[in-house]
BAMI-772081 format. One line per 2 residues: number of its first residue (from 1); their letters; for each residue x, y, z of N, C-alpha, C. Coordinates in nm, 2 decimals. Layout:
NUM = A = X Y Z X Y Z X Y Z | ...
This chain:
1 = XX = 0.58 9.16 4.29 0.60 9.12 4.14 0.47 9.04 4.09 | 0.40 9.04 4.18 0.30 8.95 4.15 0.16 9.07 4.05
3 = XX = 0.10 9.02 3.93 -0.08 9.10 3.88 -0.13 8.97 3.92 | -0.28 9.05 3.96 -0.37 8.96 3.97 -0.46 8.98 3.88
5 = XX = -0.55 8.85 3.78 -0.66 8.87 3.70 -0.74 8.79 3.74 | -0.88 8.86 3.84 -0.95 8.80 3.81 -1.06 8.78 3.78
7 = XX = -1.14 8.66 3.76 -1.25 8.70 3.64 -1.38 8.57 3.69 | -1.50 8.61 3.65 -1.63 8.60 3.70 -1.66 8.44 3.66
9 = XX = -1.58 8.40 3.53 -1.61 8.24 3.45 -1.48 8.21 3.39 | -1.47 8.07 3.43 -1.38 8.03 3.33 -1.36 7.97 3.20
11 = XX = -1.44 8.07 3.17 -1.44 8.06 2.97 -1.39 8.23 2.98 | -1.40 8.32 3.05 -1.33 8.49 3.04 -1.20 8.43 3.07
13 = XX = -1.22 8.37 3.18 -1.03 8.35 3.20 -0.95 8.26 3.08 | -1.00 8.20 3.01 -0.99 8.09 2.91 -0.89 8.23 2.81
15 = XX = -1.03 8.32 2.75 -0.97 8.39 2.64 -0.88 8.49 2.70 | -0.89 8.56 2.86 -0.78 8.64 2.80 -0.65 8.56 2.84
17 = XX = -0.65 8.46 2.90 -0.53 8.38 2.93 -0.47 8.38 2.75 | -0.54 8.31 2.67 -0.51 8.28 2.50 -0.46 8.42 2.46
19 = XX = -0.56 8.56 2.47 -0.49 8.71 2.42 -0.34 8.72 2.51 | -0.32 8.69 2.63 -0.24 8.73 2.71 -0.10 8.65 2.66
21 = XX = -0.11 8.51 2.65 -0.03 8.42 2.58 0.09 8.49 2.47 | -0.06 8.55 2.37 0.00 8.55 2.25 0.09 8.68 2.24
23 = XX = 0.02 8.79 2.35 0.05 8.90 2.34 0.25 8.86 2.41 | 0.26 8.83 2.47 0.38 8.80 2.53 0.48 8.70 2.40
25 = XX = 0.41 8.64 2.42 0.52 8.57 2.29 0.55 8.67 2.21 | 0.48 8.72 2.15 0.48 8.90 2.04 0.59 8.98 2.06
27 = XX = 0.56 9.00 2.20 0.66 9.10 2.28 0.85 9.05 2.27 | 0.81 8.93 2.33 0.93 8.85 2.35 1.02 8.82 2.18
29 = XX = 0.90 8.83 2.13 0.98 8.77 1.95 1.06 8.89 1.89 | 0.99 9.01 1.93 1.04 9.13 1.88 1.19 9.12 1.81
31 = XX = 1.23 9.14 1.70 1.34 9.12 1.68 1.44 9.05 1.71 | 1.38 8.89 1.75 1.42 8.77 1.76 1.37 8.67 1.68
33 = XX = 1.47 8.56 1.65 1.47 8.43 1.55 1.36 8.35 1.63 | 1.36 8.36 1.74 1.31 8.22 1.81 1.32 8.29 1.97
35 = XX = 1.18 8.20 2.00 1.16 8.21 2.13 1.15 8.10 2.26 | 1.10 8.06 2.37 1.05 7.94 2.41 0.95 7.97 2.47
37 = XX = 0.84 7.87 2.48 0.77 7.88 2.57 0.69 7.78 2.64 | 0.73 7.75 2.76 0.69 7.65 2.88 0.58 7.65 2.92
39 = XX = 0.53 7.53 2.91 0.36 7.48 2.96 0.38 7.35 3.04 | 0.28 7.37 3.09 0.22 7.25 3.22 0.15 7.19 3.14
41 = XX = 0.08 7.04 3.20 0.01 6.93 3.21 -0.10 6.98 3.29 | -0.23 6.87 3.31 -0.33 6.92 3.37 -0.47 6.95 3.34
43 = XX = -0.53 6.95 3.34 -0.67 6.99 3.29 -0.69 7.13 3.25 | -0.69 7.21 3.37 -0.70 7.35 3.31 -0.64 7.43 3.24
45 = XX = -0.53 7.39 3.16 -0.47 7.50 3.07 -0.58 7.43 2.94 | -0.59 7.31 2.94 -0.62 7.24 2.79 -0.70 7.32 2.67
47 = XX = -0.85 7.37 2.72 -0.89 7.46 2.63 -0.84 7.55 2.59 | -0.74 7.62 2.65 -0.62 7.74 2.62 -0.56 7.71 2.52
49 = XX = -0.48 7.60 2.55 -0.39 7.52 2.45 -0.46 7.50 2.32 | -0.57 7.44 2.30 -0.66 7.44 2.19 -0.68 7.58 2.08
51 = XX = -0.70 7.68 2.21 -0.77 7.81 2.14 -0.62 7.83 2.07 | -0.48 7.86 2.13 -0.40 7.88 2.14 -0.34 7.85 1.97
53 = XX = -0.36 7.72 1.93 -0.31 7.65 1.86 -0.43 7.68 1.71 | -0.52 7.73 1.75 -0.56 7.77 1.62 -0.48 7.95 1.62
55 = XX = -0.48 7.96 1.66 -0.41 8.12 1.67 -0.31 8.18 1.55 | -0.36 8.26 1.44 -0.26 8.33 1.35 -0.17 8.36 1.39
57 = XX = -0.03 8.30 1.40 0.09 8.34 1.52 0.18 8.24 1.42 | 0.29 8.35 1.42 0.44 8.28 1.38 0.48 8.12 1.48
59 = XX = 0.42 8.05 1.49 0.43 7.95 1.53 0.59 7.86 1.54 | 0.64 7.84 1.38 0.82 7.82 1.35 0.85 7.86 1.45
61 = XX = 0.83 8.01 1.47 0.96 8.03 1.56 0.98 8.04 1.70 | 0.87 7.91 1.75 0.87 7.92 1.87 0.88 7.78 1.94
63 = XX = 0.99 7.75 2.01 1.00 7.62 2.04 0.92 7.60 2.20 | 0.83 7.54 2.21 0.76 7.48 2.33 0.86 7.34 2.41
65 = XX = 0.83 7.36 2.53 0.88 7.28 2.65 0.83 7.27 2.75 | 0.85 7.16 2.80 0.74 7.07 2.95 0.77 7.21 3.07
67 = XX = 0.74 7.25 3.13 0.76 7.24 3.26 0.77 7.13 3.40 | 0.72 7.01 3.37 0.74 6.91 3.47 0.73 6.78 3.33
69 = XX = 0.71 6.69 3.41 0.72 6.52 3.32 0.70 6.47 3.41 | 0.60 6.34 3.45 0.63 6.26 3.49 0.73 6.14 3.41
71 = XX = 0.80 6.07 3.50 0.87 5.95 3.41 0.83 5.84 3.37 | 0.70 5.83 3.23 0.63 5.73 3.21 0.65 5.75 3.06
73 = XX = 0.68 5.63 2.96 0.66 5.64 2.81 0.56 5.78 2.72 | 0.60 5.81 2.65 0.55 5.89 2.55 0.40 5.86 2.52
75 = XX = 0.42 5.73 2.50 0.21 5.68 2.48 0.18 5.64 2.59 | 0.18 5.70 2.72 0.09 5.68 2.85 -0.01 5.79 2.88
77 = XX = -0.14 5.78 2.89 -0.19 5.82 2.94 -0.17 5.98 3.04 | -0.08 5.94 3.14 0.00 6.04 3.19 0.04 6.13 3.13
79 = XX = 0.14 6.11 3.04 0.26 6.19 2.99 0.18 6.31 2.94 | 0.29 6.41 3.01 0.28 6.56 2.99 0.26 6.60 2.82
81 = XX = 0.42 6.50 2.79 0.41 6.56 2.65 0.28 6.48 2.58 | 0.28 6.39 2.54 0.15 6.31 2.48 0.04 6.42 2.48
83 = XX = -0.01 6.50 2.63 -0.11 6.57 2.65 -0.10 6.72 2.57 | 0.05 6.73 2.54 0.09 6.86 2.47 0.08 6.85 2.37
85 = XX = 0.12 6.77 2.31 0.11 6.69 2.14 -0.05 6.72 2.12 | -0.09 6.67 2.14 -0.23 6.63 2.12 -0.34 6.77 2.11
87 = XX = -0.28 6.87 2.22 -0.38 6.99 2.24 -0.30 7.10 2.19 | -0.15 7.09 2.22 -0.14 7.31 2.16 -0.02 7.24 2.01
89 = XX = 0.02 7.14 2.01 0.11 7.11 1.88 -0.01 7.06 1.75 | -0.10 7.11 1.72 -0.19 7.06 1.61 -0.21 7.22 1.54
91 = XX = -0.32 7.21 1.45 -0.37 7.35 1.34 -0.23 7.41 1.34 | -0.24 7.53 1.37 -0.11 7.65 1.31 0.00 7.60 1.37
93 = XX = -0.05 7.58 1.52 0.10 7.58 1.64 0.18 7.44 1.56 | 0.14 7.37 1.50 0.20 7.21 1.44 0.31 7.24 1.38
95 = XX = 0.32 7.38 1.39 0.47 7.40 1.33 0.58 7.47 1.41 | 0.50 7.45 1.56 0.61 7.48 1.65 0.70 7.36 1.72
97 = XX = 0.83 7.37 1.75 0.88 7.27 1.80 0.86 7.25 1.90 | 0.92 7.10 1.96 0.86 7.08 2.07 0.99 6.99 2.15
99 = XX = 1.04 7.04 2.23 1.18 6.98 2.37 1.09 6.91 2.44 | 1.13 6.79 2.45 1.08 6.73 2.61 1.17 6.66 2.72
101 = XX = 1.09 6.60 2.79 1.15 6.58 2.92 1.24 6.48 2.91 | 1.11 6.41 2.89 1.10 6.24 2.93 1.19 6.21 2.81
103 = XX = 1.38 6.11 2.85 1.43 6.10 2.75 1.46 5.91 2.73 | 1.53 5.87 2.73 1.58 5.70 2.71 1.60 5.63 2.86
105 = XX = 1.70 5.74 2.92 1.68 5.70 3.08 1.61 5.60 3.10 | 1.65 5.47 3.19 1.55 5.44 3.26 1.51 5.51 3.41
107 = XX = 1.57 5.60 3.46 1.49 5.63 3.58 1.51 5.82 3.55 | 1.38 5.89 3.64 1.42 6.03 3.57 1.57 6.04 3.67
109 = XX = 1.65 6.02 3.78 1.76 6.03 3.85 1.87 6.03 3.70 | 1.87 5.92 3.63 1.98 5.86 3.50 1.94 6.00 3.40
111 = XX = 1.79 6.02 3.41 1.79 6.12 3.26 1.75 6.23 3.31 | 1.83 6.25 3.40 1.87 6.48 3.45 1.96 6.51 3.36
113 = XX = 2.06 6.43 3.37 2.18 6.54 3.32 2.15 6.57 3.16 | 2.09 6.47 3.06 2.02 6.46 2.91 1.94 6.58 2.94
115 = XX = 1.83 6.53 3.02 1.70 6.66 3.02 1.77 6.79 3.01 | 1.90 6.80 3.14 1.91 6.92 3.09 2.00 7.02 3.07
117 = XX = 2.11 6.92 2.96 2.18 6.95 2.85 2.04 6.98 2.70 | 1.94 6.93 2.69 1.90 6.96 2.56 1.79 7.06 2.67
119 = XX = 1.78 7.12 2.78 1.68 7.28 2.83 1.81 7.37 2.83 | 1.94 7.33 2.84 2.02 7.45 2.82 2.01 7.52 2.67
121 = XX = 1.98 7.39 2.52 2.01 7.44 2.38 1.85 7.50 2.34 | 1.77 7.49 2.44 1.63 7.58 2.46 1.72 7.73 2.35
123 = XX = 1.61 7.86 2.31 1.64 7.93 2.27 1.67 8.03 2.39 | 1.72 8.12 2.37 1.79 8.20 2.52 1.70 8.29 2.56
125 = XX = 1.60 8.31 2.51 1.50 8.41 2.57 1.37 8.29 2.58 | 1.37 8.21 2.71 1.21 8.20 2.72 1.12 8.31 2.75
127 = XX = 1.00 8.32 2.69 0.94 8.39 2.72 0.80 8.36 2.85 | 0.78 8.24 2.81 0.66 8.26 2.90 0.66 8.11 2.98
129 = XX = 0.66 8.11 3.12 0.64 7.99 3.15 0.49 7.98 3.24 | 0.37 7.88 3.17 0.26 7.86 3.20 0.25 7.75 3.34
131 = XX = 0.22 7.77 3.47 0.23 7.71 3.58 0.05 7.68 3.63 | 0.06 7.53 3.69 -0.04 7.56 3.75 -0.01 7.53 3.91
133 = XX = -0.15 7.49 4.01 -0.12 7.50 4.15 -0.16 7.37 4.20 | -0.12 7.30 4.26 -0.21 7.17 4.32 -0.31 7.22 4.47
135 = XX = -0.40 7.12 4.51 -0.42 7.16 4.62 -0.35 7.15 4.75 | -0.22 7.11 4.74 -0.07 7.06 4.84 -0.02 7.18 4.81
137 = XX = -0.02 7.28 4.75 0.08 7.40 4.71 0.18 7.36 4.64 | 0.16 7.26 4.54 0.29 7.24 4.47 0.24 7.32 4.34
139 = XX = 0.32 7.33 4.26 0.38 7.42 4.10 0.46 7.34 4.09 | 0.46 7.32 3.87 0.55 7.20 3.86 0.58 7.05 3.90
141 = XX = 0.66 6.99 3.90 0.68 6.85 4.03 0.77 6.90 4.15 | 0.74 7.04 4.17 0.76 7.08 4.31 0.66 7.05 4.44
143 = XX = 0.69 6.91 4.49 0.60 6.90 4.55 0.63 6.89 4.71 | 0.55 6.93 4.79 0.58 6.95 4.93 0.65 6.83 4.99
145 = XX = 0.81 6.87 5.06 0.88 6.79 5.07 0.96 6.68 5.03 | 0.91 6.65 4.93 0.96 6.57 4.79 1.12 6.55 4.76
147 = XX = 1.15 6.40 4.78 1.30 6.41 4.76 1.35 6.46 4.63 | 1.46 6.55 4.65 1.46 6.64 4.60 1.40 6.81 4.55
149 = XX = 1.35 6.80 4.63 1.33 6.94 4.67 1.38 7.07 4.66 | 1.47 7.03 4.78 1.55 7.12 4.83 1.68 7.14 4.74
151 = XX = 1.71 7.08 4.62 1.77 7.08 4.57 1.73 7.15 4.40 | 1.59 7.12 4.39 1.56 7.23 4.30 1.52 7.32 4.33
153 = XX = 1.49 7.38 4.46 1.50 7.52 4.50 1.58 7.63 4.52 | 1.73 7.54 4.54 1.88 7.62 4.58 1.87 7.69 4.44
155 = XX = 1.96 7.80 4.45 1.97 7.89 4.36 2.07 7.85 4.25 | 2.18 7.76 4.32 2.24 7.66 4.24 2.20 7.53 4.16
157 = XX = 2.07 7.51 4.17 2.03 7.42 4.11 2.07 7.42 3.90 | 2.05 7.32 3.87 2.03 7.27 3.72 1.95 7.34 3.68
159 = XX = 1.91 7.32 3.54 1.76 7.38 3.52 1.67 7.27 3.54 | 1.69 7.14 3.55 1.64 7.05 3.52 1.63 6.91 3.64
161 = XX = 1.56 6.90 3.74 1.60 6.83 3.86 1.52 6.71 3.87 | 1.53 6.59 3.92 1.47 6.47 3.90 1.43 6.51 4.03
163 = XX = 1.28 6.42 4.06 1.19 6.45 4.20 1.11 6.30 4.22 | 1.14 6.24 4.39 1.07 6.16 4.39 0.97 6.25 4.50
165 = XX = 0.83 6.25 4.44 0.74 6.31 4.55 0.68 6.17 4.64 | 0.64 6.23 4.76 0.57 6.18 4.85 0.38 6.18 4.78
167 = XX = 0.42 6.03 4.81 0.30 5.98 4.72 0.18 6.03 4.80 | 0.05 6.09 4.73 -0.08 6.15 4.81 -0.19 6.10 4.67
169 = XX = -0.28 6.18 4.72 -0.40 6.20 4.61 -0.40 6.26 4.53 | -0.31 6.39 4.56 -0.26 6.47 4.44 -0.19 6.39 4.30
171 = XX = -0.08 6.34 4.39 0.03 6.27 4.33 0.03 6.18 4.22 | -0.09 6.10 4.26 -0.14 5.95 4.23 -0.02 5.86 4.27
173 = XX = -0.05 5.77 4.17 0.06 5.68 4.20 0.20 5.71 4.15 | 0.20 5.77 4.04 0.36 5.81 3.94 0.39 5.91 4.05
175 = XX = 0.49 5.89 4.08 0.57 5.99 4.18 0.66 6.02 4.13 | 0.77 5.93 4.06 0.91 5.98 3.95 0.85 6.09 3.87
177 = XX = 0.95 6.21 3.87 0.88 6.30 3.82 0.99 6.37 3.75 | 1.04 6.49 3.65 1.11 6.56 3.63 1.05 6.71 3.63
179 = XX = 1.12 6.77 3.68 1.04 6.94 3.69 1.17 7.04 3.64 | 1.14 7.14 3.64 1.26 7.27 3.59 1.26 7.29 3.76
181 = XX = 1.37 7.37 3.78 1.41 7.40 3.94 1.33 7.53 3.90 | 1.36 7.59 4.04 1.31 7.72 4.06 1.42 7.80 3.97
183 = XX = 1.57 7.79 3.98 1.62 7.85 3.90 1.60 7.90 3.75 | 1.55 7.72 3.71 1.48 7.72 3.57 1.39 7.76 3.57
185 = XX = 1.26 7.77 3.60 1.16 7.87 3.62 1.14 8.05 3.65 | 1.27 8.09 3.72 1.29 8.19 3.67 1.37 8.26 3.54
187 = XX = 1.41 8.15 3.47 1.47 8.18 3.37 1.36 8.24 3.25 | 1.24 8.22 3.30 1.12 8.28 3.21 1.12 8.45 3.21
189 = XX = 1.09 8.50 3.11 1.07 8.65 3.14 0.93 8.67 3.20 | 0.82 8.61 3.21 0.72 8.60 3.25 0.65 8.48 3.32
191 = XX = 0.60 8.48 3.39 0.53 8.37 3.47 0.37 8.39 3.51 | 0.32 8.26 3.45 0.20 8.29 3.48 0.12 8.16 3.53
193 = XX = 0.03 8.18 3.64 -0.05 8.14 3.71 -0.16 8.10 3.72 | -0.20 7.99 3.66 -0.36 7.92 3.65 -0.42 7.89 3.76
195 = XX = -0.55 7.93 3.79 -0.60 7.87 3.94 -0.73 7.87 3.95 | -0.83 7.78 3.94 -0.98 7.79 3.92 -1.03 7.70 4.05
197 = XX = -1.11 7.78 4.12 -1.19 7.70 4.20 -1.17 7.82 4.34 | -1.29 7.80 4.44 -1.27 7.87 4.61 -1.13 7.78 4.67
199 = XX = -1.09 7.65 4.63 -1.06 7.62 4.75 -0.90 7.65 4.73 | -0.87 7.66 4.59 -0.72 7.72 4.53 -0.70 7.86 4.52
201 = XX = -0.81 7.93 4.54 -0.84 8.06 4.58 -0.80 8.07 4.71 | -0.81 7.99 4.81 -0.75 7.99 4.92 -0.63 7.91 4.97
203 = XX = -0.60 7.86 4.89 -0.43 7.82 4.89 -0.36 7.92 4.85 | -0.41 7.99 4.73 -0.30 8.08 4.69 -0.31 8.19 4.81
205 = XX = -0.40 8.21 4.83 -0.41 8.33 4.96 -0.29 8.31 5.05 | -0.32 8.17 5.10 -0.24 8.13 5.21 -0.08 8.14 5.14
207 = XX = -0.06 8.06 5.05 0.10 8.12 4.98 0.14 8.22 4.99 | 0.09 8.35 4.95 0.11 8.46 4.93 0.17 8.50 5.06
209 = XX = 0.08 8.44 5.22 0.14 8.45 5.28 0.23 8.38 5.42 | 0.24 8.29 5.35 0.34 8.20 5.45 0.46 8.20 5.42
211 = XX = 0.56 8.13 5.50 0.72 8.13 5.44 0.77 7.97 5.45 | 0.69 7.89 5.43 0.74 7.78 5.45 0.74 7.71 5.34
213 = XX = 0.85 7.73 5.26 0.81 7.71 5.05 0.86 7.54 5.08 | 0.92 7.47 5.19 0.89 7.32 5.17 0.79 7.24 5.19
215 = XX = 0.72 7.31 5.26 0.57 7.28 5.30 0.49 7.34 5.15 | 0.47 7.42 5.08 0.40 7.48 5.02 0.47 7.55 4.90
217 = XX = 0.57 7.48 4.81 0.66 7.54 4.73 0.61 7.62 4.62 | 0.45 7.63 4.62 0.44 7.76 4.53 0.46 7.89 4.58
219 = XX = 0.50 7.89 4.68 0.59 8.02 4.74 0.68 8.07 4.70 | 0.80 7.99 4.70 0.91 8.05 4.64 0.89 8.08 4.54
221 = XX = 0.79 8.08 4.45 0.74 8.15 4.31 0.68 8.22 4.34 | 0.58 8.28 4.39 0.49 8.36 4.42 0.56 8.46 4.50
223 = XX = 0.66 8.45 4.60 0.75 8.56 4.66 0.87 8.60 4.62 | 0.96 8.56 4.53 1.05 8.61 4.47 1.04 8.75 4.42
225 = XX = 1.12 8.79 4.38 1.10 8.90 4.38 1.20 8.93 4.19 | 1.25 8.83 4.11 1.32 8.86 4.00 1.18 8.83 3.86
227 = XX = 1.16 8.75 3.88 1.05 8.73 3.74 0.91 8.80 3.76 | 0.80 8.88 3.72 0.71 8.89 3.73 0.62 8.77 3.71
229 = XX = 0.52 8.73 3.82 0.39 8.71 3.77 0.22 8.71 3.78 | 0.19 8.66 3.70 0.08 8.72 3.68 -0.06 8.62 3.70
231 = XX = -0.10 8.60 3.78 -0.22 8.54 3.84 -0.36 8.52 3.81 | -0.41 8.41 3.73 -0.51 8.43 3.68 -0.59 8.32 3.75
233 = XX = -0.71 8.37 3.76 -0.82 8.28 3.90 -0.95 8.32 3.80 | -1.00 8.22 3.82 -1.18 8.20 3.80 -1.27 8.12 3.90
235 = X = -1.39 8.13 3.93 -1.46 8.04 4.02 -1.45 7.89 3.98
């Protein structure tokens, strides 16, 4: 289930990630009111998000949503959404809506069940969920070993699962985190795959082929076999 694209610089991967984006939302809107479409935090989507957000695109009708959160205020530095706000909710896209994670809760454990009672009233066709990779092999706040885990990976999970990760250098310090399960993540019609650099080049390698998705849970994404996705890598 898995395309690979990939490409020589990461300003080629930039644009057709943004053609690829839009082309899919397109697809997905076809004779629909409304769509969703799920993004990550992070550095490397950011210019996308930007190109993205100047983009001639029915924007209304498309409600955007976190894929992960950490559990820190709306004006922190951190915050996923703050960083979403700021890069793909401005120019055209400013008139797309925007679900998030992070709700009144004080701990993300208290604000699961809120998170995700309002990702159930999401529109029913997401189309596209935008993922990136750590160098731990996590996607999402799926992170290796991470309490709760094993519980956003069951097929029974929520869409919506609170995660305390095991604090690293990945991690930083914020380790309270909220992520979509694997369930929720396959609820995308599409999945797609950001990855720049040799040495994530060779983690995804390694994913592709190992089986140990608690050790390295961008596996159980990458091996599934229900959602397509589509892999995009630059040097």
């Amino acid at each position: 289930m898995i395309q690979e694209f990939f490409f020589d610089s990461r300003e080629a991967l930039q644009a057709a990630v943004v053609e690829y984006s839009l082309g899919v939302l397109q697809a997905s809107l076809n004779g629909r009111d409304r769509v969703a479409l799920l993004v990550s935090g992070g550095s490397s989507p950011e210019l996308i998000y930007k190109q993205l957000a100047q983009a001639d695109f029915p924007w209304n009708q498309v409600t955007v949503a976190l894929v992960d959160e950490r559990w820190v205020s709306r004006d922190h530095d951190k915050s996923n959404e703050a960083f979403i706000r700021r890069t793909l909710l401005t120019g055209n896209a400013k008139s797309a809506q925007l679900t998030a994670m992070k709700n009144v809760a004080a701990t993300a454990a208290d604000g699961q069940g809120l998170c995700d009672q309002a990702y159930r009233l999401l529109p029913k066709h997401w189309a596209l969920a935008m993922l990136g990779m750590g160098p731990d092999g996590h996607t999402a706040s799926l992170f290796p070993h991470a309490q709760g885990l094993e519980k956003a990976l069951s097929p029974e999970a929520p869409l919506c699962v609170d995660i305390e990760a095991k604090q690293s250098e990945v991690t930083g310090a914020i380790t309270e985190r909220m992520t979509l399960s694997l369930p929720g993540l396959l609820k995308a019609e599409r999945l797609a795959l950001l990855i720049t650099g040799q040495e994530k080049r060779e983690i995804y390698e390694a994913a592709k082929a190992g089986d140990d998705i608690h050790g390295m849970p961008v596996r159980a994404v990458l091996q599934q076999q229900q959602v397509p996705v589509d892999v995009f890598w630059a040097p």
